[in-house]
KOLDRENGU-931290 format. One line per 10 residues: number of its first residue (from 1); for each residue x, y, z of C-alpha. Coordinates in Angstrom, 3 decimals. Layout:
NUM) X Y Z ~ ...
***
This chain:
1) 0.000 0.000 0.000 ~ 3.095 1.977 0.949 ~ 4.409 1.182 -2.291 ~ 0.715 2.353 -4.396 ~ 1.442 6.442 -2.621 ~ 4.626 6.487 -3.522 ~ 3.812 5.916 -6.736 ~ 0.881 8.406 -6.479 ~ 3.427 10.845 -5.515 ~ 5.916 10.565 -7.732
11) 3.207 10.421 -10.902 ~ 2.093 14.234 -9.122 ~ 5.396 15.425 -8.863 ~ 6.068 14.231 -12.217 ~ 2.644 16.136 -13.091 ~ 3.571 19.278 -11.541 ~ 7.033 19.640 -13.001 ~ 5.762 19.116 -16.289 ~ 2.905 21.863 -15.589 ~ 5.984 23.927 -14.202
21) 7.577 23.332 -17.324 ~ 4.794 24.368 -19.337 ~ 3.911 27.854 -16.987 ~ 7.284 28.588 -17.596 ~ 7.460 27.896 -21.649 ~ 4.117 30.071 -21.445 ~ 5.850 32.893 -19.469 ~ 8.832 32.575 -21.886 ~ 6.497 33.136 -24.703 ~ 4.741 36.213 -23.279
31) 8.126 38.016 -22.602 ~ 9.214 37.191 -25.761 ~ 5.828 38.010 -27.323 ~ 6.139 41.958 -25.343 ~ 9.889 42.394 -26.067 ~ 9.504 41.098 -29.722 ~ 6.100 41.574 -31.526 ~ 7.372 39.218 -34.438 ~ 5.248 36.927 -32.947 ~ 1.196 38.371 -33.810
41) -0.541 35.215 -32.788 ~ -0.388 34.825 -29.407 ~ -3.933 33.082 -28.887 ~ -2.585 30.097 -31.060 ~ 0.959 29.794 -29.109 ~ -1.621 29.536 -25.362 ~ -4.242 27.009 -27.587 ~ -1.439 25.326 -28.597 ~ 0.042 24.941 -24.926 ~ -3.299 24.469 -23.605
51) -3.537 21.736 -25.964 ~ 0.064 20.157 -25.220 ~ -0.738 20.359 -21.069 ~ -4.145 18.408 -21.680 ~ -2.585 15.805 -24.104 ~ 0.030 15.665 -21.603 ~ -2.579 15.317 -18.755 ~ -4.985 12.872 -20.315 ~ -2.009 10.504 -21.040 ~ -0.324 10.966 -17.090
61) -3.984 10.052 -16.201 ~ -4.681 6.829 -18.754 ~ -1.093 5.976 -17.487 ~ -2.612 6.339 -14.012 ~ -5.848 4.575 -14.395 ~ -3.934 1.259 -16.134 ~ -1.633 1.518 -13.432 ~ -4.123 1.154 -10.659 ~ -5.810 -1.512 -12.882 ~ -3.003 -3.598 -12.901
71) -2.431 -3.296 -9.495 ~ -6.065 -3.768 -8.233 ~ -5.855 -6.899 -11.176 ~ -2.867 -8.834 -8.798 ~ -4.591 -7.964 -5.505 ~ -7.503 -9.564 -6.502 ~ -5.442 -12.521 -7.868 ~ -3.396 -12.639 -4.586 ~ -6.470 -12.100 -2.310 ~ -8.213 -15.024 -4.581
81) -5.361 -17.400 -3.894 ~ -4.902 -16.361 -0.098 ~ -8.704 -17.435 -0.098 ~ -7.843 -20.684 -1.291 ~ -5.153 -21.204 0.731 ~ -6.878 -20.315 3.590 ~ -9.869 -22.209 3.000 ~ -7.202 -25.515 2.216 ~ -4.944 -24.712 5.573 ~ -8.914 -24.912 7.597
91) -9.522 -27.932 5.977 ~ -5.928 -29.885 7.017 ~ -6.571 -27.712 10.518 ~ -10.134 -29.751 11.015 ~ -8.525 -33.223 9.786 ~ -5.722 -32.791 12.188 ~ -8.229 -31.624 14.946 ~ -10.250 -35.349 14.275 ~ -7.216 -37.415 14.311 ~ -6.026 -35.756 17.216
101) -9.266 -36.374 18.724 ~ -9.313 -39.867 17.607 ~ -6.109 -40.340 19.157 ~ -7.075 -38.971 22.421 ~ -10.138 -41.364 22.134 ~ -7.699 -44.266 21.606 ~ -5.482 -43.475 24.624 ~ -8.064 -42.974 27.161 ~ -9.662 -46.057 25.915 ~ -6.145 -47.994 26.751
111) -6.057 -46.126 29.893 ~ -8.712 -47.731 30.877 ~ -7.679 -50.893 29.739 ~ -4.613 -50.479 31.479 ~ -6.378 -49.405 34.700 ~ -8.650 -52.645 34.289 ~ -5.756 -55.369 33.935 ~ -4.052 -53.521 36.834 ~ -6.526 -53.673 38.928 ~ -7.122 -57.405 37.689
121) -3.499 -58.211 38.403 ~ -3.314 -56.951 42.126 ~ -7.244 -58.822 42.760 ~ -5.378 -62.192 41.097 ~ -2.226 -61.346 43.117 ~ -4.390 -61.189 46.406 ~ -6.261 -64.159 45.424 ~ -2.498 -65.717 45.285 ~ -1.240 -64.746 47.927 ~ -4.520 -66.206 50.057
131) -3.959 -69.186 48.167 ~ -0.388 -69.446 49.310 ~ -1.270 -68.435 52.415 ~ -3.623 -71.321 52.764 ~ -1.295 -73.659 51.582 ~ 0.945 -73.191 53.895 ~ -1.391 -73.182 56.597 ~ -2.368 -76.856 55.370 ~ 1.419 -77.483 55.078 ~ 1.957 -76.558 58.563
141) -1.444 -78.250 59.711 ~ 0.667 -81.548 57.519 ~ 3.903 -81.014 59.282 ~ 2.148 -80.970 62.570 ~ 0.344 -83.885 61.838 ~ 3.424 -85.647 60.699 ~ 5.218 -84.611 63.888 ~ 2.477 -86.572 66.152 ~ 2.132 -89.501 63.551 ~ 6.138 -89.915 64.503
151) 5.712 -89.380 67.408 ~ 3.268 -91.528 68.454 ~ 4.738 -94.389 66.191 ~ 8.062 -94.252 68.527
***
């Protein structure tokens, strides 16, 4: 945008030096018109100047309005592809937001799988250790029993 003034002002400056240019040719010819009245037809030297600052003019302004036309031309092409792209990057955006999700899904699902067997482990490890324990209660209920068989044998 920064770019589109400066343009703008250099095309005016450009403008106004070449209207300068012509106030001054026009001056040039009046002062030469008084000091030297070889010249009868002033009228046609100012129509003629008038005529060479609105040629001038009329191109500086076609030369203007294809300018802006070109420019407005490749912002419209740029703001149609940043549309695109935009409306591509919110489409990967929402597939990445449902794997994401999917994959969240997935690990809370094998968190609570994981919870499940752990808590199934520790229930079968208590159920093993009472089993143990009882066997070896019957084992010592066995060695006592041995101990008065001997006994009683002797």
């Amino acid at each position: 945008r920064s770019s589109d003034l400066a343009e703008i002002a250099f095309l005016k400056k450009v403008h106004d030096e070449e209207v300068a240019e012509l106030l001054r040719q026009i001056k040039e010819s009046k002062v030469s018109v008084e000091m030297a009245s070889e010249r009868p037809d002033l009228a046609a030297a100012l129509r003629s100047v008038r005529q060479q600052m609105e040629e001038i003019s009329a191109k500086n302004l076609k030369d203007a309005e294809v300018w802006y036309k070109n420019k407005y031309d490749a912002m419209k092409h740029n703001a149609v592809k940043y549309d695109n792209q935009i409306v591509d990057l919110k489409e990967d955006i929402n597939t990445q937001i449902q794997e994401i999700q999917t994959l969240q899904d997935e690990i809370e699902r094998l968190r609570n799988s994981n919870l499940y067997l752990e808590n199934k482990l520790e229930e079968m490890e208590g159920n093993h250790l009472e089993a143990v324990a009882n066997l070896q209660g019957i084992i010592t209920q066995l060695e006592c029993q041995l101990r008065e068989t001997k006994a009683e044998m002797l």
